[in-house]
N, C-alpha and C positions, 0 to 999 in steps of 0.2 A: 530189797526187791519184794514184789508182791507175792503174798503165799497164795497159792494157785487152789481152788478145790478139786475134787477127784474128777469132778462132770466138767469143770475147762480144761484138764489135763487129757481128760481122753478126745474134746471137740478137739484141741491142739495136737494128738496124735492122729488123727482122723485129719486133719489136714495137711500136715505134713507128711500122711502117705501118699494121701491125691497130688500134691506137689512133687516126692520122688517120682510115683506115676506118672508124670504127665513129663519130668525131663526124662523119662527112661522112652517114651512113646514120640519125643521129638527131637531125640538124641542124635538118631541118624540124617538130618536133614538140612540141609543148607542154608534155607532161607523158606520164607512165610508160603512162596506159592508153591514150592515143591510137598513143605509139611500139607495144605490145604488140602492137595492132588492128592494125600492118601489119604481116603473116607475111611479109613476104620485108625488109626493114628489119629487123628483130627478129632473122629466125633470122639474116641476116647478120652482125648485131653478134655474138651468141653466139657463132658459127662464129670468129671474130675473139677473141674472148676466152679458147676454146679453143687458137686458134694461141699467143695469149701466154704461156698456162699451158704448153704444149711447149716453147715458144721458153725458159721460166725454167728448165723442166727441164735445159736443155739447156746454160746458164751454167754456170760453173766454179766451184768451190768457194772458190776467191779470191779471184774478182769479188764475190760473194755475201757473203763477212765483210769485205770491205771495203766493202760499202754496207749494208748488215742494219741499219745505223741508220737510215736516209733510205728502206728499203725492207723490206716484208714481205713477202719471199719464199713465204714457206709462205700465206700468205694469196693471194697470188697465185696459187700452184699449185692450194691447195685450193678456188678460186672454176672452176679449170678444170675441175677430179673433179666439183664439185659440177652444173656444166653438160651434163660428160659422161655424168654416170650418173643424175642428176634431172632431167632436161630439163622433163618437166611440173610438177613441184614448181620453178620456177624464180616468184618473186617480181618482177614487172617496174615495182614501185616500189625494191625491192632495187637492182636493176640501172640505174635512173633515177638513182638515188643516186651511184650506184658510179661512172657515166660524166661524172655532173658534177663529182666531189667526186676519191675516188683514184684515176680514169684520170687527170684532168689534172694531178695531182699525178705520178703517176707519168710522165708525158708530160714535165715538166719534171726534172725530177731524172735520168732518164736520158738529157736531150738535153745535161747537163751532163757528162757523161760522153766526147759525140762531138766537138763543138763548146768 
């Protein structure tokens, strides 16, 4: 496996706080239009999926081809552009998806990393 440096290791812990964050803030909720309906839950998670989209920016370009299989990077960044500059056009069945499906995927593939 790849040796990680100290500056991926900390972006990788920096987003896998925003990731427990954001299931600990949509923990109680059933589905997309209920989580939606609570504005301070909601914008939290956003706000958190913004820090991960920074946090990948901010990875090395050798961490990145040596996981680019197990992870899309660009897909990660561009869900961060797309929060940042569409905030109202933001789909919160989209984002329902995203947090039970590639956050936790991503959540695990990166803890293999640290651990």
């Amino acid at each position: 496996m790849f040796k990680i440096s100290q500056k991926d290791e900390a972006c990788i812990r920096n987003i896998l706080e925003s990731i427990d964050k954001i299931k600990k803030y949509s923990q109680k909720f059933n589905d997309a239009d209920s989580f939606y309906a609570d504005e301070i839950s909601f914008d939290a998670s956003m706000m958190n999926f913004i820090i991960i989209g920074e946090m990948a920016g901010k990875i090395s370009g050798e961490f990145i081809a040596s996981s680019e299989k197990e992870i899309s990077w660009i897909k990660v960044k561009n869900f961060r552009n797309l929060i940042a500059h569409n905030y109202f056009g933001i789909d919160a069945e989209e984002v329902w998806q995203i947090i039970h499906g590639s956050l936790a995927d991503l959540d695990k593939v990166l803890k293999t990393y640290l651990y």
